[in-house]
DRENVORO-225380 format. One record per residue: z, y, x of N, C-alpha, C, O in turn. Coordinates in nm, 2 decimals, padded with zeros to 4 digits. Last residue first. Layout:
REM residues N
n.Z|n.Y|n.X|ca.Z|ca.Y|ca.X|c.Z|c.Y|c.X|o.Z|o.Y|o.X
Z|Y|X|Z|Y|X|Z|Y|X|Z|Y|X $
...
This chain:
REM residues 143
n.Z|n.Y|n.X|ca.Z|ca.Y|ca.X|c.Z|c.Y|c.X|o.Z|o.Y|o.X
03.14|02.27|03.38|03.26|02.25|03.44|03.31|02.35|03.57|03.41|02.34|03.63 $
02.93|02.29|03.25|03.00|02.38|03.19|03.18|02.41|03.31|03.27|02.49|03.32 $
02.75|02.14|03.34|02.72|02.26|03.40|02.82|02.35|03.34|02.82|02.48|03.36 $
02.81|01.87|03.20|02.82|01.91|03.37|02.80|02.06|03.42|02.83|02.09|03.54 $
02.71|01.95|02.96|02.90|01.98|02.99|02.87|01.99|03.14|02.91|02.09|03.20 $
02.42|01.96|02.98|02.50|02.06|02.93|02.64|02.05|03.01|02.67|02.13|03.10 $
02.39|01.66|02.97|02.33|01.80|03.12|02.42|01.90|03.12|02.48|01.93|03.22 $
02.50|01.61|02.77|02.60|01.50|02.90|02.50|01.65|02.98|02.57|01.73|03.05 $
02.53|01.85|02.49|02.48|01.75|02.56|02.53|01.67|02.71|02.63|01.73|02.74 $
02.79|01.97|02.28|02.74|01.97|02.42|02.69|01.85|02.47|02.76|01.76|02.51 $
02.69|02.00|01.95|02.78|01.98|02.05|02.73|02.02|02.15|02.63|02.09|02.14 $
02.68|01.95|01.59|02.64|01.99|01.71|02.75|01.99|01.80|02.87|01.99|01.76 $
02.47|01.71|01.42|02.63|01.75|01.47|02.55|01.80|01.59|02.45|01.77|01.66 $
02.33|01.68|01.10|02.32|01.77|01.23|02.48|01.75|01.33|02.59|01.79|01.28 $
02.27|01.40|00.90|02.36|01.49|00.98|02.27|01.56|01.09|02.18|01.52|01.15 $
02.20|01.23|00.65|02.14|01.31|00.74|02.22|01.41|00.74|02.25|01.48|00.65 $
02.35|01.05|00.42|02.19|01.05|00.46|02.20|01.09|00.56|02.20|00.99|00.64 $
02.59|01.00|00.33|02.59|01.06|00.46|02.44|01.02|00.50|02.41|00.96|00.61 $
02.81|01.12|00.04|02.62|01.04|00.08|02.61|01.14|00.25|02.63|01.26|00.28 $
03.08|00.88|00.00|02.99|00.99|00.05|02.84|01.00|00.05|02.76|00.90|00.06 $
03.25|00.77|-00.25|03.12|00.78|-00.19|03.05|00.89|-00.14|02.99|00.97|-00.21 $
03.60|00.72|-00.25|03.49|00.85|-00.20|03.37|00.81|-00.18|03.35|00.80|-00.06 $
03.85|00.60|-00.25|03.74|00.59|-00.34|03.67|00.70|-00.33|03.68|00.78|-00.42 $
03.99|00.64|00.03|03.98|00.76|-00.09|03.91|00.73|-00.21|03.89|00.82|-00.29 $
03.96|00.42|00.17|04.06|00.47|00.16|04.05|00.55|00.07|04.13|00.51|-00.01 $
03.69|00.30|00.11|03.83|00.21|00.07|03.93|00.31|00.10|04.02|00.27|00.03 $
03.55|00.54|00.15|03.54|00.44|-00.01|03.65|00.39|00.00|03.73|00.43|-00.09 $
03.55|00.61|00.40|03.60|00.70|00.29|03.61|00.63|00.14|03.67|00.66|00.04 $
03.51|00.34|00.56|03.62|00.37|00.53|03.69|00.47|00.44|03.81|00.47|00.40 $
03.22|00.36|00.50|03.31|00.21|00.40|03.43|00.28|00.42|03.48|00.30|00.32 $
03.14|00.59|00.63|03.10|00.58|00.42|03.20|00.47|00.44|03.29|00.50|00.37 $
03.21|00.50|00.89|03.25|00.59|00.78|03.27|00.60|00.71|03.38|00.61|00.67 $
03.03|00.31|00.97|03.18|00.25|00.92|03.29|00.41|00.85|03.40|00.42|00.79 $
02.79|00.43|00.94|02.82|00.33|00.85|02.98|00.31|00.83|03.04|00.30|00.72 $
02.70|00.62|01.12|02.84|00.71|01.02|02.88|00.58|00.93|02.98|00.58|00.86 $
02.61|00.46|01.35|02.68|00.53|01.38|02.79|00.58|01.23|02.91|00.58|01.24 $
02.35|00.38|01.21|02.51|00.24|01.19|02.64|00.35|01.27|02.76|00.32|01.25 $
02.17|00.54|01.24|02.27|00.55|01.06|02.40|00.49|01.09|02.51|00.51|01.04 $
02.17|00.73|01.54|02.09|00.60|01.45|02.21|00.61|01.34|02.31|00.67|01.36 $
02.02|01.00|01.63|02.11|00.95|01.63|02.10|00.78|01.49|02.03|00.76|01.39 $
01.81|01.18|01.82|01.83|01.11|01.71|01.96|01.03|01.75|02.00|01.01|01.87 $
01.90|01.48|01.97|01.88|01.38|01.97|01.85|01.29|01.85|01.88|01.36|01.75 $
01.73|01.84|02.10|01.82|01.77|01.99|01.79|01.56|02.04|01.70|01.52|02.11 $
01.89|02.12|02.30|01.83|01.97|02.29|01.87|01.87|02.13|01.98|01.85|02.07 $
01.97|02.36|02.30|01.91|02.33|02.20|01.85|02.16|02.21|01.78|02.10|02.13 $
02.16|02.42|02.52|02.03|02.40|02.57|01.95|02.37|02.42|01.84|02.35|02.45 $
02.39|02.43|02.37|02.37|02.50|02.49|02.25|02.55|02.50|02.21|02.66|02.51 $
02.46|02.27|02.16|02.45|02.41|02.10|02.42|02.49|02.22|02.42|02.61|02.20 $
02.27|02.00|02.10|02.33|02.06|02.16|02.33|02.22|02.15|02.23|02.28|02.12 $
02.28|01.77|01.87|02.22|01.90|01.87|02.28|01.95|01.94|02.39|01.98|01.89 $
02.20|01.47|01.73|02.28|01.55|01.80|02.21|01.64|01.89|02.11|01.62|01.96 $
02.14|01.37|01.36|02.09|01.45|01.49|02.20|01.49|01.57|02.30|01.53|01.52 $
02.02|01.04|01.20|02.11|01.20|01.21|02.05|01.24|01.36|01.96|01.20|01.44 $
01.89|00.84|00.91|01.93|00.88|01.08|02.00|01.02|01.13|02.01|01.11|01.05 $
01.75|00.58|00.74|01.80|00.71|00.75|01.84|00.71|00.94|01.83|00.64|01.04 $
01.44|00.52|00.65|01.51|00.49|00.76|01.59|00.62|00.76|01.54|00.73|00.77 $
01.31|00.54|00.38|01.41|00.45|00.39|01.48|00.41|00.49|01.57|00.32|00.48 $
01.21|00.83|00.35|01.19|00.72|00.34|01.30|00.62|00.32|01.39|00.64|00.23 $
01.22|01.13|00.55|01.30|01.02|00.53|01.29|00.85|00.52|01.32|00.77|00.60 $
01.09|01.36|00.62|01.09|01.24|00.53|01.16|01.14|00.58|01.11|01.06|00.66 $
01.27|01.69|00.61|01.22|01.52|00.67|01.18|01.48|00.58|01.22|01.51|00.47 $
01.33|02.06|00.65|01.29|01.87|00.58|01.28|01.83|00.68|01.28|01.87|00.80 $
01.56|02.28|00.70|01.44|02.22|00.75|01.47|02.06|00.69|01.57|01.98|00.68 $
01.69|02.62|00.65|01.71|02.51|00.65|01.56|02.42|00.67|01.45|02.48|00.65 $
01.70|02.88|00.88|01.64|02.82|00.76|01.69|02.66|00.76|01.71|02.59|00.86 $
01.82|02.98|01.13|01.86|03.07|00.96|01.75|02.96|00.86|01.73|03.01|00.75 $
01.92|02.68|01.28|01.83|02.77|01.26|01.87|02.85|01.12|01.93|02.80|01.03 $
02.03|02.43|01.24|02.14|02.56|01.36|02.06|02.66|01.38|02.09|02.74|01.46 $
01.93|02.27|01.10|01.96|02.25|01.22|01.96|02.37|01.32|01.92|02.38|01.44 $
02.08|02.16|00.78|02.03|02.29|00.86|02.03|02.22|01.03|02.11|02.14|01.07 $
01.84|01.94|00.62|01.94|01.98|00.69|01.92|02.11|00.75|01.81|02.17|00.76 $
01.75|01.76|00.38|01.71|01.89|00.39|01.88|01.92|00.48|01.99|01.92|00.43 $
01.52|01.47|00.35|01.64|01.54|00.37|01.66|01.69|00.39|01.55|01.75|00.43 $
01.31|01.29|00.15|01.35|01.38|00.23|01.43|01.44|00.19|01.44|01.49|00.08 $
01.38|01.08|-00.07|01.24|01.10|-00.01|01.26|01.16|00.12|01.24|01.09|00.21 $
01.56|01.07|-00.27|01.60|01.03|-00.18|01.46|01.03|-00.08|01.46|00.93|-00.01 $
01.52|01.23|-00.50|01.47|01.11|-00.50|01.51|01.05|-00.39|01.49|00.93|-00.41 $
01.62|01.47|-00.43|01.68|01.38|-00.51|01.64|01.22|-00.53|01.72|01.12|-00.56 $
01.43|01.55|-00.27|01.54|01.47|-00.19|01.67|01.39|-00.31|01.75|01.31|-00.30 $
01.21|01.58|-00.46|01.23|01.47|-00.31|01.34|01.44|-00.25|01.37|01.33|-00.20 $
01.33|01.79|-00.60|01.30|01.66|-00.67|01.33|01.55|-00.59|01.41|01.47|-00.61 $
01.32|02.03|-00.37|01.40|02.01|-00.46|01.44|01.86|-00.51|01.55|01.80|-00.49 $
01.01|02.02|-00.30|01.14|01.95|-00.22|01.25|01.89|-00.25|01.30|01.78|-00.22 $
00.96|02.11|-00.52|00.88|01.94|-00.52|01.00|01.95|-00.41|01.10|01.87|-00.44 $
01.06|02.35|-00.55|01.08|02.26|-00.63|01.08|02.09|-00.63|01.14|02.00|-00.68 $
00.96|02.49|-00.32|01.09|02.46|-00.33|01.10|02.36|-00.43|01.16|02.26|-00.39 $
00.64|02.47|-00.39|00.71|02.40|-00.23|00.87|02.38|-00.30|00.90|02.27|-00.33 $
00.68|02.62|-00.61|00.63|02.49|-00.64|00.67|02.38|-00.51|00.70|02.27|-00.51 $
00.72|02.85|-00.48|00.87|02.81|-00.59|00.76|02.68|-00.58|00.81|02.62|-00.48 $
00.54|02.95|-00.33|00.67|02.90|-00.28|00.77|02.83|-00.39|00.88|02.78|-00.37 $
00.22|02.81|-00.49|00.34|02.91|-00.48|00.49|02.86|-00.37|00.53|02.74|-00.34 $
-00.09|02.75|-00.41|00.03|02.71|-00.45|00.11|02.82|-00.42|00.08|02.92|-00.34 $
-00.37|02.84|-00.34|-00.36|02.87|-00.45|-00.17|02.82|-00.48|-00.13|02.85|-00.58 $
-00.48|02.64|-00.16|-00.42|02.80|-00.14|-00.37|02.87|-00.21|-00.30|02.96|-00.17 $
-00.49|02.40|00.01|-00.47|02.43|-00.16|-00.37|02.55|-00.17|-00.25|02.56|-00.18 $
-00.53|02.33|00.28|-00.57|02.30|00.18|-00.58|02.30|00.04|-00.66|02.24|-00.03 $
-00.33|02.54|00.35|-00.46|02.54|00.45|-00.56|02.51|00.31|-00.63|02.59|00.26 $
-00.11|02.53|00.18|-00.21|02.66|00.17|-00.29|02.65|00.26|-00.35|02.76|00.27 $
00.06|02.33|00.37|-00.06|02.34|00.23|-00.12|02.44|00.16|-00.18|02.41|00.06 $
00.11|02.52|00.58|00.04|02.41|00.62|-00.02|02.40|00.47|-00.13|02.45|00.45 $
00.26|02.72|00.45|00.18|02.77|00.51|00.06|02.62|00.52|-00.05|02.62|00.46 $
00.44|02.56|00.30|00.39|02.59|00.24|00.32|02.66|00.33|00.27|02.73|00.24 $
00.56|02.42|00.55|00.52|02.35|00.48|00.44|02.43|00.35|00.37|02.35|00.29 $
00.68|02.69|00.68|00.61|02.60|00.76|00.54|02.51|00.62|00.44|02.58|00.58 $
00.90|02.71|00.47|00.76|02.84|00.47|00.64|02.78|00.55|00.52|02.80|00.53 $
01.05|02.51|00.48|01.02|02.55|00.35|00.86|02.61|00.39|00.75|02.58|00.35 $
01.02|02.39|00.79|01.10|02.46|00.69|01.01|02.49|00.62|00.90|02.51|00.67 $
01.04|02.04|00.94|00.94|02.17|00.88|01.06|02.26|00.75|01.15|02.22|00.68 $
01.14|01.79|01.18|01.15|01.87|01.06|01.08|02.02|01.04|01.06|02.09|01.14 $
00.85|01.55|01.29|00.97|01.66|01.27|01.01|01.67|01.14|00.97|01.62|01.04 $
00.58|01.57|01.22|00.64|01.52|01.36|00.73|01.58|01.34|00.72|01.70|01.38 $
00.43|01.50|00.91|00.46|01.60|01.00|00.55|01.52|01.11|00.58|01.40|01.09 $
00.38|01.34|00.69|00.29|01.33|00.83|00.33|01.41|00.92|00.27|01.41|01.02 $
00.59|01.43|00.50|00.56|01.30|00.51|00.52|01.25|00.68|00.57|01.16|00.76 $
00.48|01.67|00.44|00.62|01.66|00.49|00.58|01.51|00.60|00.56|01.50|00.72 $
00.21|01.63|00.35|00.25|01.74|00.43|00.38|01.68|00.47|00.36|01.63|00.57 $
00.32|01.48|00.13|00.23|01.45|00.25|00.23|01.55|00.33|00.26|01.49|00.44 $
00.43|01.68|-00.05|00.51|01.55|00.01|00.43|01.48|00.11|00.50|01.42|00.19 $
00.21|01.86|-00.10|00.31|01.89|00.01|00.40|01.79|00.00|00.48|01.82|00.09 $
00.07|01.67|-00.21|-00.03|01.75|-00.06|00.11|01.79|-00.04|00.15|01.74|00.07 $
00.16|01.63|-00.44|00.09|01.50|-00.34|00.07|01.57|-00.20|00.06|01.51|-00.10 $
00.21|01.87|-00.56|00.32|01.76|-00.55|00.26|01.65|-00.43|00.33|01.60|-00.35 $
-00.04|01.94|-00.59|00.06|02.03|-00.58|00.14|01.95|-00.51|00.14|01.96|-00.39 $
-00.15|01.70|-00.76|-00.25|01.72|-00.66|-00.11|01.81|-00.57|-00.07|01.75|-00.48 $
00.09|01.54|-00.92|00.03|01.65|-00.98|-00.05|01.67|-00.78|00.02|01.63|-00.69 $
00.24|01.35|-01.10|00.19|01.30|-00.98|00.10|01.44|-00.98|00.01|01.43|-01.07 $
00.56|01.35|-01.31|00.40|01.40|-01.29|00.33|01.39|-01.16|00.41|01.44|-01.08 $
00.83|01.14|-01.30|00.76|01.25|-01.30|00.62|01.27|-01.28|00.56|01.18|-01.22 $
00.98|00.93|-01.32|00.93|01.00|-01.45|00.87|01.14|-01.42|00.86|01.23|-01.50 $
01.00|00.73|-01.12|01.13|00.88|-01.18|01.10|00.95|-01.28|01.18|01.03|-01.33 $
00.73|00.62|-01.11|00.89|00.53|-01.17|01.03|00.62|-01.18|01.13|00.59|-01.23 $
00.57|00.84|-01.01|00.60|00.80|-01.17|00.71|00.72|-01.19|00.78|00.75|-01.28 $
00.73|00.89|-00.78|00.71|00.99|-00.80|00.71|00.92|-01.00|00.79|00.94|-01.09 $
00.67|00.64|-00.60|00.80|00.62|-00.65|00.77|00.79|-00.73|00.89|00.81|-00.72 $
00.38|00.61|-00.67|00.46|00.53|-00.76|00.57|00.57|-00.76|00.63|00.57|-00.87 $
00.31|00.83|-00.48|00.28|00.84|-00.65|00.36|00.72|-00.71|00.40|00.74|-00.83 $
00.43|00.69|-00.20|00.49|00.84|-00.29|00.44|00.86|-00.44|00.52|00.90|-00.53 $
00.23|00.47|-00.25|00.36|00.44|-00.25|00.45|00.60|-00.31|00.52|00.62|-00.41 $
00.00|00.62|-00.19|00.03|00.56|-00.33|00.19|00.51|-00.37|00.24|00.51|-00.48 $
00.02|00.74|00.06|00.02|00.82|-00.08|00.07|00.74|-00.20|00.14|00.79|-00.29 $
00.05|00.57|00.21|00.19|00.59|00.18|00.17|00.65|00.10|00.26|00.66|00.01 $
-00.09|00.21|00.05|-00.10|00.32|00.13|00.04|00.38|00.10|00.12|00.32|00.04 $
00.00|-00.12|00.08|00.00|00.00|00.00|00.00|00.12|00.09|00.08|00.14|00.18 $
């Protein structure tokens, strides 16, 4: 299954409209190398479909991450910035020195979510983190 078609199924099995609007900028997100803010992603589909609005970018984002599609973190920029996500979640370590960012893999916050459940009955949703810090280059130079 392509990933378009796979984004229009899970797009109809939530009940919503598969609209040309909606397909180009979840694909847009989708194919990008990164995370993209709001205005990045509606610049890129106004290559192709010039005619869209910022409120139709915010919206479809809006929906996506409800859908669990993409994440919307800040990463230490005045804008906040997507992903797609999908089904591999993952986080970031962000050095606050050098700006270096890392991936960080999910089984890292796993024993988290189980211990906020069994001690607090708390389901967290720990999709996607920024933690920021000092990278191992960074602290050696801090000493």
């Amino acid at each position: 299954m392509s990933c378009e078609t796979e984004t229009a199924t899970t797009l109809k099995d939530a009940g919503q409209k598969v609209t040309p609007q909606r397909m180009i900028i979840l694909s847009s997100v989708r194919h990008a190398r990164g995370h993209l803010t709001a205005s990045q992603i509606l610049e890129e589909v106004r290559h192709s479909y010039p005619y869209v609005d910022a409120s139709t970018v915010y919206r479809t984002l809006a929906s996506a991450r409800v859908l669990k599609l993409v994440n919307e973190t800040n990463m230490g920029s005045d804008d906040n910035q997507f992903e797609w996500i999908g089904k591999e979640r993952h986080h970031h370590l962000i050095c606050r020195s050098c700006g270096e960012v890392t991936s960080l893999d999910n089984s890292y916050l796993d024993g988290l979510a189980s211990t906020l459940l069994e001690d607090h009955r708390f389901q967290a949703d720990l999709d996607h983190f920024a933690i920021f810090g000092v990278c191992k280059g960074c602290a050696g130079k801090e000493r």
